[in-house]
C-alpha positions as a LaTeX table, in Angstrom:
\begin{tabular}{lrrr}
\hline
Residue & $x$ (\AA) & $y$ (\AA) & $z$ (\AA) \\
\hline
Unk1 & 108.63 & 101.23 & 96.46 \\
Unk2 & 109.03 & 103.11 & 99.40 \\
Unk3 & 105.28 & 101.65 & 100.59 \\
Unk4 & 107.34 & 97.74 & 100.40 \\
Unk5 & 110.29 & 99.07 & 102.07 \\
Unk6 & 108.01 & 100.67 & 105.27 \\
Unk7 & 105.45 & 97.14 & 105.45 \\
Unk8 & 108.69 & 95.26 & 105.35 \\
Unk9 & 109.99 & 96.96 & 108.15 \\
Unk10 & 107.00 & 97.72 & 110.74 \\
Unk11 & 106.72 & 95.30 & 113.46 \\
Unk12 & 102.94 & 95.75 & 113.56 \\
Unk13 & 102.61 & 94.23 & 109.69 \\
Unk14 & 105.50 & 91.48 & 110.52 \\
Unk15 & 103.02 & 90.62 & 113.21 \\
Unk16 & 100.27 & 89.69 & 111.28 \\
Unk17 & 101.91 & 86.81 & 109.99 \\
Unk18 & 101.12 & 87.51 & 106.20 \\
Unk19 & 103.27 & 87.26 & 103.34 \\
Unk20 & 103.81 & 90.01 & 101.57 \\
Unk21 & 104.29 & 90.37 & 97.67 \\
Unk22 & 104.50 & 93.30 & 95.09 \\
Unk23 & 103.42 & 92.46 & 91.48 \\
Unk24 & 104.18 & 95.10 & 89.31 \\
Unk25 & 103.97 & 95.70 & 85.08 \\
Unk26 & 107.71 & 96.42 & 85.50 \\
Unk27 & 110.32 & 94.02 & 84.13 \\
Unk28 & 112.64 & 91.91 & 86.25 \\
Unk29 & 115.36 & 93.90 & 85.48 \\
Unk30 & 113.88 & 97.30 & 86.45 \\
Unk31 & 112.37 & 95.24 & 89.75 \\
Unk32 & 115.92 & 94.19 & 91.17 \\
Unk33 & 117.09 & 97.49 & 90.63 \\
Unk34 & 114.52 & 98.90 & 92.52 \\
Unk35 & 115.10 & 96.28 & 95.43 \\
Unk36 & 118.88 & 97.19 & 95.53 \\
Unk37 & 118.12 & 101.06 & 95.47 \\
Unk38 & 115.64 & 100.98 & 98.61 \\
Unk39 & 116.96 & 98.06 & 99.95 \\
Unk40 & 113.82 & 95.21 & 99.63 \\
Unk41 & 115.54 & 92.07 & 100.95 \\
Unk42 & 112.48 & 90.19 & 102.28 \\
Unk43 & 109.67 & 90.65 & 99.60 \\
Unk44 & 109.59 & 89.00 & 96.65 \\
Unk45 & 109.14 & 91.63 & 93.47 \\
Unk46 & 107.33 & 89.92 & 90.60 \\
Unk47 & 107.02 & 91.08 & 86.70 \\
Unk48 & 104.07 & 91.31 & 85.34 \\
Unk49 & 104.67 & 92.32 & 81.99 \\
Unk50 & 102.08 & 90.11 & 80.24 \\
Unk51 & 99.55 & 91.44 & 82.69 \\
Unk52 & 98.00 & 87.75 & 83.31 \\
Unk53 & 97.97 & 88.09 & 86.88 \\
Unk54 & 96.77 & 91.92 & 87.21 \\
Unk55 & 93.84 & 90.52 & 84.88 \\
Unk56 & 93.35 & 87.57 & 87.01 \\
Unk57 & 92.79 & 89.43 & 90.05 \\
Unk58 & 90.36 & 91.99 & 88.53 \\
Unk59 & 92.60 & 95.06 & 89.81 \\
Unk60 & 93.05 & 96.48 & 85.52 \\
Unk61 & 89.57 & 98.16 & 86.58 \\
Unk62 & 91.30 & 100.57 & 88.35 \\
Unk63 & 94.23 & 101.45 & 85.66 \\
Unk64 & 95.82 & 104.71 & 86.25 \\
Unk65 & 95.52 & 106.99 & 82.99 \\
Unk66 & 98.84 & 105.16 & 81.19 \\
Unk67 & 97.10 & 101.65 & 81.58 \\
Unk68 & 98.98 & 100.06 & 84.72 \\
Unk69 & 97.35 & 99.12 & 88.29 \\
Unk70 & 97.35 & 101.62 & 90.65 \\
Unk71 & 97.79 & 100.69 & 93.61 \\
Unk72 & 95.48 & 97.86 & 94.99 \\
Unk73 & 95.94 & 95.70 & 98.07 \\
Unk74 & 95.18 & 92.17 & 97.74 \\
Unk75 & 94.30 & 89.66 & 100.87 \\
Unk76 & 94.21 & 86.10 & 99.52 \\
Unk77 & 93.15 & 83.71 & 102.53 \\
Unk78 & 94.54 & 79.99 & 103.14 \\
Unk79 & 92.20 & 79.05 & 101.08 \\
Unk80 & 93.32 & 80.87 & 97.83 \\
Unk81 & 89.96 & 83.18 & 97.85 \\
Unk82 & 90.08 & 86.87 & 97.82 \\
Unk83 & 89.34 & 88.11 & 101.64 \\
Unk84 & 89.77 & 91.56 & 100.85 \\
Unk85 & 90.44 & 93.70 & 97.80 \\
Unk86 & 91.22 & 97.66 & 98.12 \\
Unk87 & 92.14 & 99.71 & 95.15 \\
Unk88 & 93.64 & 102.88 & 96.49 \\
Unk89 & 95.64 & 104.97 & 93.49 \\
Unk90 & 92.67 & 105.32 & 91.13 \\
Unk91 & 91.62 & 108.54 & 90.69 \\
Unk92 & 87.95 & 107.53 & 91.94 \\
Unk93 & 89.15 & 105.91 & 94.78 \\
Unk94 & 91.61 & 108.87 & 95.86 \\
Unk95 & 94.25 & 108.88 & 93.88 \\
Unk96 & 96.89 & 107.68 & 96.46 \\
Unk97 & 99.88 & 106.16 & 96.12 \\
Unk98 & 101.04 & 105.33 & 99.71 \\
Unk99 & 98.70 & 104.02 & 102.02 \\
Unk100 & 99.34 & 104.36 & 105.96 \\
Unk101 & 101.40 & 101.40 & 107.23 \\
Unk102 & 98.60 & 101.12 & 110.21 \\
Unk103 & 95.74 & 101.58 & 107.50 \\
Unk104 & 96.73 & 98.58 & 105.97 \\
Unk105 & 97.84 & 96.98 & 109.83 \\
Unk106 & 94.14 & 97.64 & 111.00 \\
Unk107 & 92.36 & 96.52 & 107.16 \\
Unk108 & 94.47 & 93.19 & 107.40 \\
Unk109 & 93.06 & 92.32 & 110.97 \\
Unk110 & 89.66 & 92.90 & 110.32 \\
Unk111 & 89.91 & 90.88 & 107.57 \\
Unk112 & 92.04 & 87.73 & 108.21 \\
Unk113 & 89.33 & 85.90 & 109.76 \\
Unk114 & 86.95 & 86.20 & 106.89 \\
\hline
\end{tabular}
């Protein structure tokens, strides 16, 4: 969580003008806990326990070994179309569990036109 709490706080993300939302296989319950323990007050946290939308999006390619998303980065345009897609916690894609705040900053730019 500490990933939402760091985009929710860098002025270079708020710039971008992008909303930001975490979808995770945890349950509401576990989510709002999580939000009061690091202190997420201005991204929405949304269950996905039934695993529709992780299927939707494609991102269940990348599972980590116990089945869940890793940790994927999704850029949906104005449009509703996927701009950009980056899967980052899988272990053929690195393994990684917290991206760079300006990683993310500089993939978002080049992408927002497309």
């Amino acid at each position: 969580m500490q990933q939402i709490v760091d985009l929710q706080n860098d002025p270079a993300f708020q710039q971008l003008g992008v909303d930001l939302i975490s979808i995770a296989f945890d349950t509401p319950e576990q989510l709002a806990q999580g939000a009061q323990e690091y202190g997420i007050s201005s991204v929405p946290l949304l269950s996905d326990t039934d695993q529709e939308v992780s299927e939707a999006y494609d991102i269940l390619q990348w599972a980590v070994a116990t089945g869940e998303p890793g940790h994927t980065f999704i850029l949906v345009n104005q449009d509703g179309e996927v701009a950009w897609i980056q899967d980052y916690g899988a272990p053929e894609n690195g393994g990684v569990m917290y991206v760079p705040v300006q990683e993310l900053v500089n993939q978002i730019k080049l992408h927002l036109g497309s």
